[in-house]
N, C-alpha and C positions, 0 to 999 in steps of 0.2 A: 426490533425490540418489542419486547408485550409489554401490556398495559402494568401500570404499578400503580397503589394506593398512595403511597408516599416516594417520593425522592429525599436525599438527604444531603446537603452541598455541606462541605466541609473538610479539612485540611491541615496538615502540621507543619513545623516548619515553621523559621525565621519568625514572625511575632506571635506564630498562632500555638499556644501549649497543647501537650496532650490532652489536655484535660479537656478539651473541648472537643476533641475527638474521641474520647473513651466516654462520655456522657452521651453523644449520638448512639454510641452502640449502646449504651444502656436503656438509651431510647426505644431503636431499633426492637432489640429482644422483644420490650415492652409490647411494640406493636404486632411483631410477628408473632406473640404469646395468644395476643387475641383476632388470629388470621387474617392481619393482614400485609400486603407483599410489599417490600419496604426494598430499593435499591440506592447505593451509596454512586454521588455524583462526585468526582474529585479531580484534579489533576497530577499531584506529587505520587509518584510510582510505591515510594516509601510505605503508603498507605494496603496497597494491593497485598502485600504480602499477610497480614493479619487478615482482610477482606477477602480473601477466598475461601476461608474456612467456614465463613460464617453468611457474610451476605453478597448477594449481585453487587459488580460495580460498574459502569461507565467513566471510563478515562477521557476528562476534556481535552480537545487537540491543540486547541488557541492557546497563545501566548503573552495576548495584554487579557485585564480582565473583562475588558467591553466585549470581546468576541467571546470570550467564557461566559459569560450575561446572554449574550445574542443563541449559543448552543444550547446554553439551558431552556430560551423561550421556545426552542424549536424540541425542545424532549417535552415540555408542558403539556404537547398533545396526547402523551402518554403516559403522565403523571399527573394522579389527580390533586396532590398538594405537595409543593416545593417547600423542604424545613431548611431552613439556611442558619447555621452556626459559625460566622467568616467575623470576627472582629475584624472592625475598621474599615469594612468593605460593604456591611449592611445596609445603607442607605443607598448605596450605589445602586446595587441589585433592588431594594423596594422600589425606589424610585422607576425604576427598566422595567421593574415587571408588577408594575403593581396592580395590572390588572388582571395577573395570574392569582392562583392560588397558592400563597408562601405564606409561610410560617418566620417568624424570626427568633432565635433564642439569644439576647443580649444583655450582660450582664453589668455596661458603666451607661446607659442611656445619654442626653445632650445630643439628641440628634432627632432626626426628622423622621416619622414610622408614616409608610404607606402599603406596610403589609394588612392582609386580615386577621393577621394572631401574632403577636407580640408577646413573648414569654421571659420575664425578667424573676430570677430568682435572686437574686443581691441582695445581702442583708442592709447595704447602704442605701437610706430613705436619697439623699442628693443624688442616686446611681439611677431614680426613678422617672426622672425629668424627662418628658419627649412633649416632640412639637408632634401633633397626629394631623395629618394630611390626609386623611380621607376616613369619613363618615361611619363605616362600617366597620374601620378597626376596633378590635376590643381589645383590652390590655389584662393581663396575671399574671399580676407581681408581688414577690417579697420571696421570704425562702422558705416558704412552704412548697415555693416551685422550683424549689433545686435538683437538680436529676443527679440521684445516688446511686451508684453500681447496684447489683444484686449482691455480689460478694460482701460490699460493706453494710448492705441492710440484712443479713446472716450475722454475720458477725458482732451486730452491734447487740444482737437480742443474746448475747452470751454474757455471762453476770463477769464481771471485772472486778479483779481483784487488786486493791492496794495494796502498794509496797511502799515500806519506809524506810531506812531510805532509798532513795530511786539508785536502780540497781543500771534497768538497762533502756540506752537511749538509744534513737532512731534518727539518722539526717536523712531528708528529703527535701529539695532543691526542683523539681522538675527535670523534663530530659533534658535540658540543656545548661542548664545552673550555668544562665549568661554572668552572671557578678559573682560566681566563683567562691558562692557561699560555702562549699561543701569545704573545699579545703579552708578556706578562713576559720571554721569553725573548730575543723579536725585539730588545727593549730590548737587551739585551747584546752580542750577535750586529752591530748594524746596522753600526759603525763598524771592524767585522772584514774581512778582503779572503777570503772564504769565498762560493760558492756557493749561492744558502738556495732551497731549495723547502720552502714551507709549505703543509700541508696542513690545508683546514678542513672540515668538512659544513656543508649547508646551514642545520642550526638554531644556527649560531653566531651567538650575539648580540653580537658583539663583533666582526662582520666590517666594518661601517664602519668603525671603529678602526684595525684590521690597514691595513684598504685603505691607508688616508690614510698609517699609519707605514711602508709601501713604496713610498710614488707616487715615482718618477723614482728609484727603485734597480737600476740596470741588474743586478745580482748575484743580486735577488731576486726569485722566482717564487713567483707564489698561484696553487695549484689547489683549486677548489671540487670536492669531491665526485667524483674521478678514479674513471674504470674500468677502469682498471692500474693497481691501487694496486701490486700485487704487484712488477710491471716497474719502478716510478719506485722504491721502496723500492730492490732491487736496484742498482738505478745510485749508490746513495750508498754515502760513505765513512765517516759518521759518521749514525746518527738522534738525534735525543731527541725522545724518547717519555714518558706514563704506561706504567703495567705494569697494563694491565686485559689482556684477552682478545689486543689486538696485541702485546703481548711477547712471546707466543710462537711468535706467525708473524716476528715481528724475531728469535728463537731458531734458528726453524726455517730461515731464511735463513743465518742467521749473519752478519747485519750488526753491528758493535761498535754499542753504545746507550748513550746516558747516559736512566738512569728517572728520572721526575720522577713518586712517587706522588701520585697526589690523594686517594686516601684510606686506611682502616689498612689493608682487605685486600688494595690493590695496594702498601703498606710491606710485609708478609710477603710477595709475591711476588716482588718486588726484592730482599728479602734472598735471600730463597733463593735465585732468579737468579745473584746477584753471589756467592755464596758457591760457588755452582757451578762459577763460573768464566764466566759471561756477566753481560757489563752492568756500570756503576757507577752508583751513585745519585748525586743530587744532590738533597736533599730539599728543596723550595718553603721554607722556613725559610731555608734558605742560599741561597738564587738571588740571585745576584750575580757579578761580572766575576771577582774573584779565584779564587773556590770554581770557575767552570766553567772559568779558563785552570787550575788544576790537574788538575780531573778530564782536562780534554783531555793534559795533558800525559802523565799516565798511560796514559793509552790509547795515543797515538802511542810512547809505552817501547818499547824493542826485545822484538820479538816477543808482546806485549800483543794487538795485533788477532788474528794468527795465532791465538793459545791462543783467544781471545774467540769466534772464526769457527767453531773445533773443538767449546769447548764448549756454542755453541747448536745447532750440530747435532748432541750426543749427547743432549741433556736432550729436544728435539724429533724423532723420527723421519722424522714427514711420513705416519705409515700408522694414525695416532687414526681417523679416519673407515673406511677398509676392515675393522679392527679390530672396531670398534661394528657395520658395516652386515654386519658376520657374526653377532655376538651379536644383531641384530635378527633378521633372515634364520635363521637355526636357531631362533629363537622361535617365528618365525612358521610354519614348514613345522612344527613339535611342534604346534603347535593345529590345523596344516590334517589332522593324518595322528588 
């Protein structure tokens, strides 16, 4: 194996969303943009197939995470900074390797940091909280340090046009849409004269389902697994979304959203949102015809979108990634000199 500037640990699957893995590769770009060699450490096979197009990977062989811990300390010798993005698993590895060189990117804090760089972009101040375990950690936090595609920082710089009333709407759930939002929603939506592109990923277990509740609706569109999310986002007038990690590429656009959280720490991230001035909730509780013709109503109010459109793109910049890929890059030249 040769030397690499960066390693990248990180993973999909079971509680870890894409989003934490398609923000690594926007990382990645970032750093191979300004030369330097960046390889993806991982274990789920799933991964390899998008990773050969783009970067080197190393497949961990171990099967609890302590020996996956134990492999990485022994690639350290060839890595001069470990970026770890593993919710729920971060403390484990700071703690094992803290006298490596790791990065962490963690987005609900309440935990222990004994990395060197700690990178919290969460618009949630209580999301902020760590106990730091050694001296030399720095912390940069808030969501100025949120890593945005490139695709969605393109997109966002294109002027947006309102539409009254909202024509065409957008479901996205994550690839796995565990609570089964997409159809709960579709339910409501079907006998609506609306637009519907649904978006699912492949480990949707509930895509038969979907399939069957759209056959022969000429109004609705399923796309599995798109590679312009960014552009199909774009072209809509209204999304409903969760508020995991794409709320705030739906911020960064400034498309109006209705959030449906799926769980408490995307409910703190919609409040904030919504208190912002982006987004209105509509919590899985109340999903039903009445609660979403209000929320809609709301949203089409005179000048509701406008403000909406303004304030996702103040809370998101679109420059988290150049940000980070400098506080990495000045890291790294301080070890090289």
């Amino acid at each position: 194996m040769k030397n690499y500037d960066f390693g990248i640990r990180v993973e999909i699957g079971n509680t870890v969303g894409s989003g934490h893995y398609f923000r690594c590769i926007a990382l990645a770009e970032e750093l191979k943009k300004r030369k330097k060699s960046v390889i993806f450490v991982i274990s789920n096979k799933k991964i390899i197939i998008n990773l050969k197009k783009q970067f080197p990977y190393l497949l961990l062989k171990s099967k609890t995470e302590d020996k996956k811990i134990e492999e990485c300390r022994d690639l350290m010798d060839k890595i001069k900074f470990l970026i770890i993005d593993l919710p729920e698993k971060q403390e484990k590895y700071g703690k094992k390797l803290q006298d490596k060189n790791i990065v962490m990117i963690n987005d609900v804090g309440k935990q222990n940091v004994y990395s060197k760089i700690l990178i919290n972009g969460s618009i949630v101040k209580k999301f902020h909280n760590y106990k730091i375990m050694n001296k030399f950690t720095k912390l940069f936090i808030g969501s100025k340090y949120m890593i945005i595609r490139k695709k969605f920082i393109i997109e966002r710089n294109k002027k947006k046009i309102i539409k009254k009333p909202i024509k065409n709407i957008l479901l996205t759930f994550g690839g796995s849409d565990e609570k089964d939002f997409t159809r709960k929603v579709l339910i409501i939506l079907l006998k609506k004269e609306f637009k519907i592109t649904v978006v699912i990923g492949p480990s949707n277990k509930n895509k038969q389902k979907i399939k069957k509740l759209i056959k022969n609706k000429l109004n609705l569109n399923l796309v599995i697994d798109p590679k312009n999310i960014a552009t199909l986002f774009s072209k809509q007038d209204l999304i409903i979304s969760s508020s995991g990690i794409t709320i705030y590429e739906l911020a960064c656009l400034g498309i109006p959203t209705i959030m449906i959280p799926a769980n408490n720490a995307q409910k703190e991230t919609a409040k904030e949102m919504e208190k912002k001035g982006f987004g209105k909730i509509l919590n899985s509780s109340a999903l039903n015809k009445n609660n979403f013709n209000k929320i809609l109503s709301q949203i089409e109010f005179r000048g509701t979108q406008k403000n909406m459109i303004k304030a996702g793109k103040k809370i998101i910049d679109g420059k988290g990634v150049e940000r980070i890929a400098n506080i990495l890059e000045k890291s790294i030249n301080l070890q090289n000199t």
